[in-house]
KEKE-3310 file (N, C-alpha, C; in steps of 0.2 Angstrom, whole numbers, plus 5000, padded with zeros to 4 digits):
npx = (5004:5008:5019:5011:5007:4995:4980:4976:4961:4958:4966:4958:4948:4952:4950:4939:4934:4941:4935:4922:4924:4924:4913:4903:4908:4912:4908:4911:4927:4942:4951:4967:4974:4991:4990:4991:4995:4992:4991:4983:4978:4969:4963:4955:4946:4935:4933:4927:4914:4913:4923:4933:4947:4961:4969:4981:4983:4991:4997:5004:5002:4988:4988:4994:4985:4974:4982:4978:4967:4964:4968:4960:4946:4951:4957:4942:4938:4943:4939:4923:4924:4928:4918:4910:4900:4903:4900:4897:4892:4897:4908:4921:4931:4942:4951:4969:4984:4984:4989:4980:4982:4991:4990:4991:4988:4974:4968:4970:4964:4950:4947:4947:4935:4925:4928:4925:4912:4899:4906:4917:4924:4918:4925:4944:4958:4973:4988:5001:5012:5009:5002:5012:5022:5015:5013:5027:5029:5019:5009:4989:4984:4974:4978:4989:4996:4991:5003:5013:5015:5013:5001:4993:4996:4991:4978:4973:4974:4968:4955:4954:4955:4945:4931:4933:4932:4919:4913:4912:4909:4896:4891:4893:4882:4871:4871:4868:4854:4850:4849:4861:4872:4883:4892:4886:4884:4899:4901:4892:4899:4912:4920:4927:4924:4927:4943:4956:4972:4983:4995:5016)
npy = (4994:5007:5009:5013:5024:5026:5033:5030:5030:5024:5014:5005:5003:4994:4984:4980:4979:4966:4958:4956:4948:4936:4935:4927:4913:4911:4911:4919:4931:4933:4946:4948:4963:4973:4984:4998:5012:5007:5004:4991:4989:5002:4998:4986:4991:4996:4987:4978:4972:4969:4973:4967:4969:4968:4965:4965:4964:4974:4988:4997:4991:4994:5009:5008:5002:5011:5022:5016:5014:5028:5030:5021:5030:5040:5034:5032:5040:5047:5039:5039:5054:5052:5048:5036:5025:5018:5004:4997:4980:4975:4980:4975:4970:4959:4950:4946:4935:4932:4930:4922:4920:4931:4944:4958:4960:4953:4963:4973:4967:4969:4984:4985:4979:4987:5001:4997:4988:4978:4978:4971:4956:4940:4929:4927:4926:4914:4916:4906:4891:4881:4887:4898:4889:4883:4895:4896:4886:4889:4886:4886:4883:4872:4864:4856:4841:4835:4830:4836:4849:4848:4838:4842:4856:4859:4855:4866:4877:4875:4875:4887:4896:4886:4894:4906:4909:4904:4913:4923:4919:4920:4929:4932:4925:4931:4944:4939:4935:4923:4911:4913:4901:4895:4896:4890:4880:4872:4876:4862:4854:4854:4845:4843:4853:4869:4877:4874:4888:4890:4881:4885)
npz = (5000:5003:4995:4983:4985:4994:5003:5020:5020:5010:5009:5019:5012:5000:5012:5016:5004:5001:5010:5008:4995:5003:5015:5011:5014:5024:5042:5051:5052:5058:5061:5066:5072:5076:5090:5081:5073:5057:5042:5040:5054:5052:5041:5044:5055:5048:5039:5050:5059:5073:5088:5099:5109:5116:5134:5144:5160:5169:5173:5165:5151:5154:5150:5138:5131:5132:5125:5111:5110:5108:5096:5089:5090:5081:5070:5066:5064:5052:5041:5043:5038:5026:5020:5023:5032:5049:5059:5073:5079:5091:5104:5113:5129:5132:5148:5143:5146:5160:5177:5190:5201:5208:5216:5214:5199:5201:5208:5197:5188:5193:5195:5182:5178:5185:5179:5165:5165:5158:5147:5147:5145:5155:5156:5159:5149:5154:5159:5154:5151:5144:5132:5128:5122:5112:5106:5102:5093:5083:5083:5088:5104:5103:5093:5094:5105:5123:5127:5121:5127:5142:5153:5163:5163:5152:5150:5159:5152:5141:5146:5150:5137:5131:5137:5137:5122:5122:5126:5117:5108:5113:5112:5098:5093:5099:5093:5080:5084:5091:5103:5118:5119:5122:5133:5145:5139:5139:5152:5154:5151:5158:5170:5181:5189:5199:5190:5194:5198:5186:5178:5180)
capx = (5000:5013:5021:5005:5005:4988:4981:4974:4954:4959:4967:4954:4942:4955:4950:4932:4932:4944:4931:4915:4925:4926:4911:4899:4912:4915:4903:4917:4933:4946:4958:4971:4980:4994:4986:4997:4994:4994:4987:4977:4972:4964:4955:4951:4941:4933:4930:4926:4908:4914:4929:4938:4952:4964:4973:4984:4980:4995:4994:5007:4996:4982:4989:4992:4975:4970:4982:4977:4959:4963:4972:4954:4942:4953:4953:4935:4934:4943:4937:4919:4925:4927:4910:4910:4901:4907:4894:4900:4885:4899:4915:4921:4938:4945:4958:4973:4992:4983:4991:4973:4986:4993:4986:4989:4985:4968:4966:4969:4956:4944:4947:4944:4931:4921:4928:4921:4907:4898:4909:4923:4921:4917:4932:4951:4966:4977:4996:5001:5018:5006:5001:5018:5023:5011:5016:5034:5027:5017:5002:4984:4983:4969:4982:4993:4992:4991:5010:5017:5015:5012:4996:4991:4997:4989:4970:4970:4976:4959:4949:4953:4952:4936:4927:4933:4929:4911:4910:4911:4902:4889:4892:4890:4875:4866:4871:4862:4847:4851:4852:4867:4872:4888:4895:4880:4888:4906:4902:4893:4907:4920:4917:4932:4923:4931:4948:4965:4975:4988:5005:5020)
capy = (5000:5012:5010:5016:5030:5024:5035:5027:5028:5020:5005:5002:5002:4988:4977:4980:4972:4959:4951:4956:4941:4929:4932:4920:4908:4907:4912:4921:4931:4936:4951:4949:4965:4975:4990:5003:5014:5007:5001:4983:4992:5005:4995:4983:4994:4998:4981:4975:4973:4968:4974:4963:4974:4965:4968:4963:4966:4978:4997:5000:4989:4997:5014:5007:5002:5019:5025:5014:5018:5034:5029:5019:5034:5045:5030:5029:5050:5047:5035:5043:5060:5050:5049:5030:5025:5012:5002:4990:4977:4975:4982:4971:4972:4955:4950:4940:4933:4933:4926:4921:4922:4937:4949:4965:4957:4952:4970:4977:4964:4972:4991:4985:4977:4993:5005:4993:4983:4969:4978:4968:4948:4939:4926:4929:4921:4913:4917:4898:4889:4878:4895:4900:4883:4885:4902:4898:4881:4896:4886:4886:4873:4867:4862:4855:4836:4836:4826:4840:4855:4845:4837:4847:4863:4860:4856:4871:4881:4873:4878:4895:4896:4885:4897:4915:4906:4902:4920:4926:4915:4918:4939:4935:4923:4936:4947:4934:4934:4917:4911:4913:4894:4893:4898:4887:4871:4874:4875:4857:4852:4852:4839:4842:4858:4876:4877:4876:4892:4889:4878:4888)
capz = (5000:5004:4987:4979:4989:4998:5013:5027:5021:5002:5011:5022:5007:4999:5014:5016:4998:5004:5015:5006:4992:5006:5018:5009:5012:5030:5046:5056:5050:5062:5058:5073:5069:5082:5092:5082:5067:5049:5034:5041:5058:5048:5037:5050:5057:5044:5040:5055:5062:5080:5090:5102:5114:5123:5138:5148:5167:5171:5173:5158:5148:5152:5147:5132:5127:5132:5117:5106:5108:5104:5088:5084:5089:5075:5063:5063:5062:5048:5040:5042:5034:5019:5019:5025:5040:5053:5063:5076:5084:5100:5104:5120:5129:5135:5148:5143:5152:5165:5182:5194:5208:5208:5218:5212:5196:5204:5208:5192:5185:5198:5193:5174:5179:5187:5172:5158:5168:5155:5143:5149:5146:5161:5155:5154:5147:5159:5159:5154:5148:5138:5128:5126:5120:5106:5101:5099:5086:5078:5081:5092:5109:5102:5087:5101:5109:5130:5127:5118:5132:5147:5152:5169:5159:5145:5152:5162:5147:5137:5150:5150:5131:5131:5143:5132:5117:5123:5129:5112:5102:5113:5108:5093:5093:5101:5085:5075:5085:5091:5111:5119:5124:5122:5141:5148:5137:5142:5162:5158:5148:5164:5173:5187:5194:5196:5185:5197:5194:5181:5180:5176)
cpx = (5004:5018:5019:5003:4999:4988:4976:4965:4954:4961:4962:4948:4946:4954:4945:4930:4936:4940:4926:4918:4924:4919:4905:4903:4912:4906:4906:4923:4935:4948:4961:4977:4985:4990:4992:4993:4994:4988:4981:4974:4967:4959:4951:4947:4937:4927:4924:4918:4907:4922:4928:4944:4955:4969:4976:4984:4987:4997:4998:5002:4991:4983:4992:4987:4973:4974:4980:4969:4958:4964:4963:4950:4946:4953:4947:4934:4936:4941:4928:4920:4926:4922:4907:4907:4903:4901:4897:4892:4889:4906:4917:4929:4938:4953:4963:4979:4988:4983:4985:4979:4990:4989:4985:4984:4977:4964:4965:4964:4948:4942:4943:4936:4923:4919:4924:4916:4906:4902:4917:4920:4924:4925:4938:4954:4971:4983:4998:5009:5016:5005:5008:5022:5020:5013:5020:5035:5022:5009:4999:4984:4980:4975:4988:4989:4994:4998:5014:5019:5016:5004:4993:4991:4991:4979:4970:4971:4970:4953:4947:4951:4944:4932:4929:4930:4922:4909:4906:4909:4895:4885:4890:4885:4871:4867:4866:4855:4847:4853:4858:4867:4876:4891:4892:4884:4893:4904:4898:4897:4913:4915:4921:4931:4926:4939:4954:4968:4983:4992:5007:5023)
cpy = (5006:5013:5013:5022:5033:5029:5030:5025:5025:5013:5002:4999:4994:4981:4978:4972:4968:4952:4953:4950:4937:4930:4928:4913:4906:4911:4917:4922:4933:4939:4952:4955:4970:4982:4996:5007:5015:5005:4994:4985:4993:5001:4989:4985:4996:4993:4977:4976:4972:4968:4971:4967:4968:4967:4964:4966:4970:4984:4998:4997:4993:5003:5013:5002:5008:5023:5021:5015:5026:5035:5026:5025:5039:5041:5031:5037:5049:5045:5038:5049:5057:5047:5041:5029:5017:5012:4995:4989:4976:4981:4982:4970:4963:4953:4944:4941:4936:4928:4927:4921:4926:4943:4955:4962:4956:4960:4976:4975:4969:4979:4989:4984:4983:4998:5002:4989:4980:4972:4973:4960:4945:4934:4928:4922:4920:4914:4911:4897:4885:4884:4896:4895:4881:4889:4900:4890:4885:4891:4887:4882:4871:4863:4854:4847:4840:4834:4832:4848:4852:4844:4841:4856:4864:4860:4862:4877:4882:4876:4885:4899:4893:4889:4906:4913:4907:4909:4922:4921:4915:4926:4936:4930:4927:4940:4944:4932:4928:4916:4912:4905:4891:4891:4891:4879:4869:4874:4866:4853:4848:4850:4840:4850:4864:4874:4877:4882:4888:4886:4882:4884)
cpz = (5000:4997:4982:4980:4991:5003:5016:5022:5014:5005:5013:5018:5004:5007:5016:5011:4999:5006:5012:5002:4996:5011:5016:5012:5022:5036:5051:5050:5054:5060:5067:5071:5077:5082:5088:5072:5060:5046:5036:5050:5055:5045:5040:5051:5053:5042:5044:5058:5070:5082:5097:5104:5118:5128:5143:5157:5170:5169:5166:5150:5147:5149:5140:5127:5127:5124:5112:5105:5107:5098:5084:5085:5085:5071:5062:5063:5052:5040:5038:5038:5027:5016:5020:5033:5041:5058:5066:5080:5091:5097:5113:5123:5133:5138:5146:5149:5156:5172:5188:5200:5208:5210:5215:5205:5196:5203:5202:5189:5188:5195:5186:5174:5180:5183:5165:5160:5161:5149:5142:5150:5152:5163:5157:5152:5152:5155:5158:5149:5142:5133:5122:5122:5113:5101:5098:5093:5082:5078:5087:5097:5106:5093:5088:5105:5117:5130:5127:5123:5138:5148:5157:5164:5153:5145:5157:5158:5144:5139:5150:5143:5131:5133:5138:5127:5115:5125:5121:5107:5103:5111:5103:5089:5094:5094:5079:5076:5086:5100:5110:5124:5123:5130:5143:5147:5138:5150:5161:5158:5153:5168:5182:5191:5194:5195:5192:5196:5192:5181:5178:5174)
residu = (UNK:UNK:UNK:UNK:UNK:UNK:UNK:UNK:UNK:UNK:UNK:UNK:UNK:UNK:UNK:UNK:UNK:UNK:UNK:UNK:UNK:UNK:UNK:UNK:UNK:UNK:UNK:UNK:UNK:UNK:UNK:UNK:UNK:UNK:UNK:UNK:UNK:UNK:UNK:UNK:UNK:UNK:UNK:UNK:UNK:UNK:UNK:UNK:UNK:UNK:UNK:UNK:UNK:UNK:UNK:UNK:UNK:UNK:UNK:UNK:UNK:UNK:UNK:UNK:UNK:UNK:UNK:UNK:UNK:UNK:UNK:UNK:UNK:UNK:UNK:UNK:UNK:UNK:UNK:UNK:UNK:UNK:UNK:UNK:UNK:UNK:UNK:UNK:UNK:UNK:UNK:UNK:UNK:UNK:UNK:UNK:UNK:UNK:UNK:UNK:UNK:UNK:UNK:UNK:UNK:UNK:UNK:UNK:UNK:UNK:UNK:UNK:UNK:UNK:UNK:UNK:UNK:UNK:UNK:UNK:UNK:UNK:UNK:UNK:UNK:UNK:UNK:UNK:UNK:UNK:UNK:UNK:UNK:UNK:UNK:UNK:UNK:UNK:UNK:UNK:UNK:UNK:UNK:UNK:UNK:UNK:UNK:UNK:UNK:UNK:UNK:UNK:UNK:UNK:UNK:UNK:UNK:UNK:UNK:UNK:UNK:UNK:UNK:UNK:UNK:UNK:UNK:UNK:UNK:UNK:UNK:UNK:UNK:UNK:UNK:UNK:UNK:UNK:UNK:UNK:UNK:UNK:UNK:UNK:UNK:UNK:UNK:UNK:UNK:UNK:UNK:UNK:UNK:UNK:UNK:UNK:UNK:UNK:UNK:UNK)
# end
C-alpha cells in the first residue's frame, strides 16, 4: 500500500472488499492486527463489524490500550469523513496473560472490571507455559496434543480458552438473533469443577 502511495481511508476500502470476496464463504473472519497505526488496523476497522480489545492486566498495559483507543476513535473520524460510515453490533475488551494468583494482578482485574462493567468479558486468558509453547510452534493449543506441552498445563490452558471462546460466540450469537448457549455448554462440559490456577 505504501508503494501506491495509499492513505489510510483508500486501504481500508481495499480490505472492506477483501472480506465482502470471502464472507459468503466462512461464518466468522478474524483480523488479529497490532494496536498501532497502519494500513490493516485501519482497514480493519473499517471492515470490522465487531471489535475485540485485549489487555493485559497491568497498569502499563492498560495505558496502552487507552492510546490505542485513541488511535481507533481517530481511525474511525477518519474514516467517516470519507463519507463511510462504521457500525459496530459490540466492541468488547478481553483480559489476557493473566496470572489468577497474583494479587495486584487480581486488583487490576477488579478496577477494569468497574471502568468497563459487561463491557469487559466475564472470561480471561490465563498466563500459561502451555500457551507460550504453542506460540513459539506458531500454532493454536487446540492444534497442540496434551504430550506435547504438558498434560496438567495444557487442560488448564483449554479451559481458559474454552470458557473465552464460549463467551464470544455467545456475543456473537446474540448478533444473530440466536440464544446465547455457548458459556451454559462449556460450564457442563467440565466435569472436574472450578479450574485450578495455572501451571507455570
Amino acid at each position: 500500500y505504501r508503494s501506491e502511495g495509499l492513505r489510510l481511508p483508500d486501504a481500508s476500502v481495499r480490505m472492506v472488499s477483501a472480506i465482502k470476496d470471502v464472507e459468503a464463504d466462512y461464518d466468522v473472519v478474524v483480523i488479529h492486527c497490532a494496536p498501532e497505526y497502519s494500513f490493516l488496523t485501519v482497514g480493519a476497522f473499517e471492515a470490522a463489524t465487531g471489535v475485540l480489545v485485549m489487555v493485559r492486566p497491568q497498569l502499563a498495559d492498560i495505558a496502552s490500550m487507552a492510546m490505542f483507543l485513541n488511535v481507533f476513535s481517530h481511525s474511525v473520524s477518519l474514516i467517516e469523513k470519507a463519507g463511510r460510515s462504521v457500525n459496530y453490533d459490540f466492541i468488547k475488551f478481553l483480559v489476557t496473560r493473566h496470572d489468577p494468583r497474583d494479587v495486584s494482578e487480581q486488583e487490576t482485574v477488579a478496577l477494569l472490571r468497574d471502568s468497563l462493567g459487561d463491557d469487559l468479558l466475564t472470561a480471561t486468558v490465563w498466563e500459561s507455559n502451555a500457551i507460550r509453547e504453542a506460540r513459539l510452534k506458531n500454532r493454536s493449543l487446540y492444534e497442540l496434543s496434551a504430550g506435547a506441552v504438558g498434560r496438567s498445563a495444557y487442560e488448564q490452558a483449554i479451559e481458559s480458552l474454552n470458557s473465552t471462546n464460549a463467551e464470544v460466540m455467545d456475543i456473537i450469537s446474540e448478533v444473530w438473533g440466536r440464544p446465547p448457549i455457548y458459556v451454559s455448554q462449556a460450564s457442563r462440559s467440565t466435569t472436574a469443577g472450578k479450574a485450578k490456577p495455572p501451571s507455570r
